[in-house]
N, C-alpha and C positions, 0 to 999 in steps of 0.2 A: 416488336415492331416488324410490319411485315418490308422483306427484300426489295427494292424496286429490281428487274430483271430486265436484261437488253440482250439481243442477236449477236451472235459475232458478224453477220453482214452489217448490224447497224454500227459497232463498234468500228468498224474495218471502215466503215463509209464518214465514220468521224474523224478517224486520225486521216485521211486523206482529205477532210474539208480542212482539217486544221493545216495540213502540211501546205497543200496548195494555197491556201488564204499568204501565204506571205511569196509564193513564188507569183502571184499575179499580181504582187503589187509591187514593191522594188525590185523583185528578180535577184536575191544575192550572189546565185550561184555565177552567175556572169560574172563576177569582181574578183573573185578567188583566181588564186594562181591556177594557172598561167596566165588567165583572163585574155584568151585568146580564143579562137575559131574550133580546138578544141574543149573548151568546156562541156560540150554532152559524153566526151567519152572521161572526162572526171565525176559525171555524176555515174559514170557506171559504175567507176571503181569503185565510187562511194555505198555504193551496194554492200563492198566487204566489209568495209568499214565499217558500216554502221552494226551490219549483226559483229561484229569484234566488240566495237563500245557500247552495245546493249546487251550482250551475253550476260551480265550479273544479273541486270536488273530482270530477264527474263528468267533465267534460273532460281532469282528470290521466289517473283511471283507464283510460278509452277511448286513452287516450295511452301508457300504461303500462300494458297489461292483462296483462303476462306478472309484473309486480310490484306488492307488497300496497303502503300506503300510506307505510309505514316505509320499505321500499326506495328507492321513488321520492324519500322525500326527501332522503336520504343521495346521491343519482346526481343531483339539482338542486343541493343546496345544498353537497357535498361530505362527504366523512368527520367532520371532525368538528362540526361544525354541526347535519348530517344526524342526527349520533348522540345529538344534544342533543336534535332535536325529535322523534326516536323515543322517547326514555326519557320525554319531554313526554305523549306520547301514550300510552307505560306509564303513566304516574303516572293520565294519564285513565280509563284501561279499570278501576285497582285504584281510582278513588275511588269510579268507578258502580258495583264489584263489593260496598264497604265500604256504601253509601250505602242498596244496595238489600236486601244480609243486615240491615240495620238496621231497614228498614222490615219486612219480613217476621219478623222477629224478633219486633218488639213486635206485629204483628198476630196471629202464631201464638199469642201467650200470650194476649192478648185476648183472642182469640173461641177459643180452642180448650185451651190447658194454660196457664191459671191460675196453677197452683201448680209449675209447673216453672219452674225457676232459668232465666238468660238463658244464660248458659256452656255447659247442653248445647242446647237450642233451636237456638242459633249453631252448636254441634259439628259438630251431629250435620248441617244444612243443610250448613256447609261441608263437610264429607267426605262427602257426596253429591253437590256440583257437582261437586267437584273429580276424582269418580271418572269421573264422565262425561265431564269438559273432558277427561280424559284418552284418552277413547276418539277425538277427533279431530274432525275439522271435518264428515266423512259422518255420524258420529252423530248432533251436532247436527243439519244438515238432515234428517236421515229423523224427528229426534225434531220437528221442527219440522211436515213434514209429514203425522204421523200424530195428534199432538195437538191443533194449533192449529185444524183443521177443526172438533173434538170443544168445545174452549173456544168458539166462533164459534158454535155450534148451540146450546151451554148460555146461552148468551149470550141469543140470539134470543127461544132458548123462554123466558128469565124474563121479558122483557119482554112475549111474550105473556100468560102466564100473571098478569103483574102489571098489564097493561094497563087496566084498571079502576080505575088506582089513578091513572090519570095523568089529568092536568088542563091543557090544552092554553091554555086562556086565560089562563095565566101568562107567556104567552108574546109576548103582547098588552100594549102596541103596539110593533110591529115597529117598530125605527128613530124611536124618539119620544126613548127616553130619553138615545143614546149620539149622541155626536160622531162626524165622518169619522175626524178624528184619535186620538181614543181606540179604534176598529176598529182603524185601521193600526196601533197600538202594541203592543195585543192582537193579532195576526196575527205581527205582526214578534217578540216573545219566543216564540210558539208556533214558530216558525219554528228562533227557535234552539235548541227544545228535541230535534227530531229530528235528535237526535245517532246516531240508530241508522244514517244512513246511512256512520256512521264505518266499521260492520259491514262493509256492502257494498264498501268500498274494501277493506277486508283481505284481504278472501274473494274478488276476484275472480280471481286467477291459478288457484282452483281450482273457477271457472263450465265448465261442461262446452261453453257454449257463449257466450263472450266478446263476441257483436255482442248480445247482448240487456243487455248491462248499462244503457242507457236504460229499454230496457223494462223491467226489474226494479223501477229508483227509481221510474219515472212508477204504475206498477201498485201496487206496495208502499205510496208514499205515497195515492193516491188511495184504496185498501181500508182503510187503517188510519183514516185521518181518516175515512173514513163510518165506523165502528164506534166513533170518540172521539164522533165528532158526536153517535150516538146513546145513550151514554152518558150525555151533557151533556143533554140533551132528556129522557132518561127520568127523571135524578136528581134538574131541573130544575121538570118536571110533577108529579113522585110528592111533592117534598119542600117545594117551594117556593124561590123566587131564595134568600133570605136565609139560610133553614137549610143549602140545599145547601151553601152558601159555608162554612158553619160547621161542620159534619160533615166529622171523620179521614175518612171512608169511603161518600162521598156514594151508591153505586151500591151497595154492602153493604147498605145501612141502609135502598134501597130493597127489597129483597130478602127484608128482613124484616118488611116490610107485606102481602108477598102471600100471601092466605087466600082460598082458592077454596072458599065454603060449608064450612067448618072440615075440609074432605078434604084437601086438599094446605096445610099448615104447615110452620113451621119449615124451608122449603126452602133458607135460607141457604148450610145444610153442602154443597150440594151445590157451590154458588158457590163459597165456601171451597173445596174441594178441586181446581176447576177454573184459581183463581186462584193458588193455591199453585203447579201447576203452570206457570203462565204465568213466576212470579218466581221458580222453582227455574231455570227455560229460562235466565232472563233472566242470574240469576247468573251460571250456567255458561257462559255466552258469554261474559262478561266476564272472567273468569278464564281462560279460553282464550287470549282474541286478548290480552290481557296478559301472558300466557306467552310468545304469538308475537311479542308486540312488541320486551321485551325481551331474545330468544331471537337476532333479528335485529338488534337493536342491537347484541347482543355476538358476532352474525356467528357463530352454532350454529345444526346442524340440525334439534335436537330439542328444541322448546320445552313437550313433559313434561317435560325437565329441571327444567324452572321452574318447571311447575304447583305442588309442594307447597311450595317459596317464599313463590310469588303467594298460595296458600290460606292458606297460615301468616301473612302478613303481613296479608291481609285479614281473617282471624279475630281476630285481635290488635288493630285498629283498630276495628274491629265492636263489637267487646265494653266496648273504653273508651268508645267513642262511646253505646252504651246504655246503660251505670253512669253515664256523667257526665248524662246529661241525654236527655229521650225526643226521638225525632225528627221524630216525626209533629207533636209539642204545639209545636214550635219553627221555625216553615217558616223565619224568618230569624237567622241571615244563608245559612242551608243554600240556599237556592234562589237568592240572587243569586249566591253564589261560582261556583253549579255554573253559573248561567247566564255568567257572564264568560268561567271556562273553555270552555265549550261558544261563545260565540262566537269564541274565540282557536283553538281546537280546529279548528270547521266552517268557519269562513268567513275568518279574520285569514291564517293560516299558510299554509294553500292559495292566498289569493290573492296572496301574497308567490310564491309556488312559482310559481304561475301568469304570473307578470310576469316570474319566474327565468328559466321554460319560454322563453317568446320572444325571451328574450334572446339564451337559450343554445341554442337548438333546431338549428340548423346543427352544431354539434357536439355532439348527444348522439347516440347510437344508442340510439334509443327500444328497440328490441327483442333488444337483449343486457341479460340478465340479470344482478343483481351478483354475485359469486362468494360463496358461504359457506364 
């Protein structure tokens, strides 16, 4: 069966669709300690941080670059172990897939249909990722590199265009109010929230060109964190410390302050429509590499098989989860579960793998592939 193959710019332009899809919709990085007027200089730190708790999983991949992340753990830890911590890893890709139709969900009624019921909202979103996860992994990145350029400029210009509205002396004084320690804390959960680099491990058997997989993380995470940073700064200046913290939609909300001599209004929809596409992306990858997870867990080659499954079952969860209670109004216990997993996920499992590796490194042949 022939490879599907993607760019490392398409690669690098998807883990930055995926990363920014959740900074322009609740903004987390603003809540984390200190949660104060310093929060951009904790996403710098978070910089360290993050190549600290991704350093396994990149030195798996460069280790393993002809196998996704499921494979390689099945060939460290054995068949059936391996097979436990792949379906770990499905279960991960359908909760981000469940967690994020949810949020999109209640925001598309919000700001856009009202009076439409959550049931098609949800429908109609899932059988639109789900038709795309089905077109394959090249979709995804060509969709990734023809969009995310187009979200990134929409981006910019609102901020020009709202620029007036922001007040930089909120931002004052620098390092008065927060501790060394409450930075490092704040850094350290932002760290473990890019989970997108899970992305990068699945997809790389089909990098067209495999010595850049450094290059991808270091580039992907450094573009994405400048474009949360400003984010956080614009939402920060336009809205004030306190409201931003308190605002579903802190970067929406500033969006709808900006009135350029009553010529340009109401420019929200435009946001709206560039974000929607960010978290249709977002969906649709999760749904995918959840096909492909469990696809290769049960040792098949065609994890379409699974797409209408994965979609059926995330539709199903989706829907309870927005009948029982909204998800935006409720961040806990939603945001520490997902952070536990995501550190068990990024950084616990791989480095267990990683201690496996040098055990066992004399006897694996890194580059025999496992049979499907």
């Amino acid at each position: 069966m022939k490879i599907e193959k993607v760019s490392s710019r398409q690669v690098i332009f998807l883990i930055i669709a995926f990363r920014i899809a959740i900074a322009f919709s609740y903004l987390p990085a603003i809540n984390v300690p200190p949660g104060n007027q310093d929060s951009w200089i904790v996403l710098i730190v978070s910089y360290l941080y993050s190549t600290l708790v991704c350093s396994p999983l990149l030195f798996l991949g460069n280790r393993f670059s002809n196998l996704t992340l499921i494979q390689y753990m099945e060939k460290l830890f054995g068949k059936v172990v391996g097979k436990i911590i792949g379906l770990f890893y499905t279960i991960f890709f359908i909760l981000g897939a469940v967690y994020f139709v949810s949020i999109l969900s209640e925001i598309v009624r919000i700001t856009m249909l009202a009076e439409t019921p959550y049931w098609i909202i949800t429908l109609f979103m899932i059988l639109t990722c789900m038709y795309v996860a089905s077109k394959g992994v090249e979709v995804l990145g060509r969709g990734a590199e023809f969009f995310v350029p187009i979200i990134i400029s929409v981006i910019i210009g609102l901020v020009i265009l709202g620029f007036n509205k922001l007040d930089f002396k909120v931002l004052l004084p620098i390092y008065k109010d927060s501790t060394f320690r409450q930075i490092n804390i704040g850094a350290i959960d932002i760290a473990f929230k890019f989970t997108d680099v899970l992305i990068l491990s699945m997809i790389i058997p089909n990098l067209e060109n495999k010595k850049e997989i450094n290059k991808i993380f270091f580039k992907s995470l450094f573009y994405s964190l400048s474009i949360v940073i400003l984010a956080v700064v614009v939402s920060q200046t336009s809205l004030g410390i306190e409201q931003a913290k308190h605002a579903n939609f802190p970067f929406f909300t500033f969006t709808r302050l900006i009135d350029i001599y009553r010529i340009i209004q109401r420019i929200e929809s435009i946001y709206i429509m560039v974000w929607i596409i960010s978290n249709v992306g977002k969906i649709t990858g999760y749904l995918f590499f959840a096909s492909l997870s469990i696809s290769q867990v049960l040792n098949k080659n065609k994890p379409n098989t699974f797409i209408i499954l994965i979609s059926t079952i995330t539709y199903i969860i989706s829907l309870f989860l927005i009948n029982r209670r909204t998800v935006l109004g409720v961040k806990q216990p939603i945001e520490n579960i997902t952070l536990i997993l995501s550190v068990i996920a990024m950084f616990i499992i791989p480095l267990i793998a990683l201690i496996v590796y040098f055990f066992r490194r004399k006897t694996l042949k890194d580059k025999e592939p496992i049979k499907n």
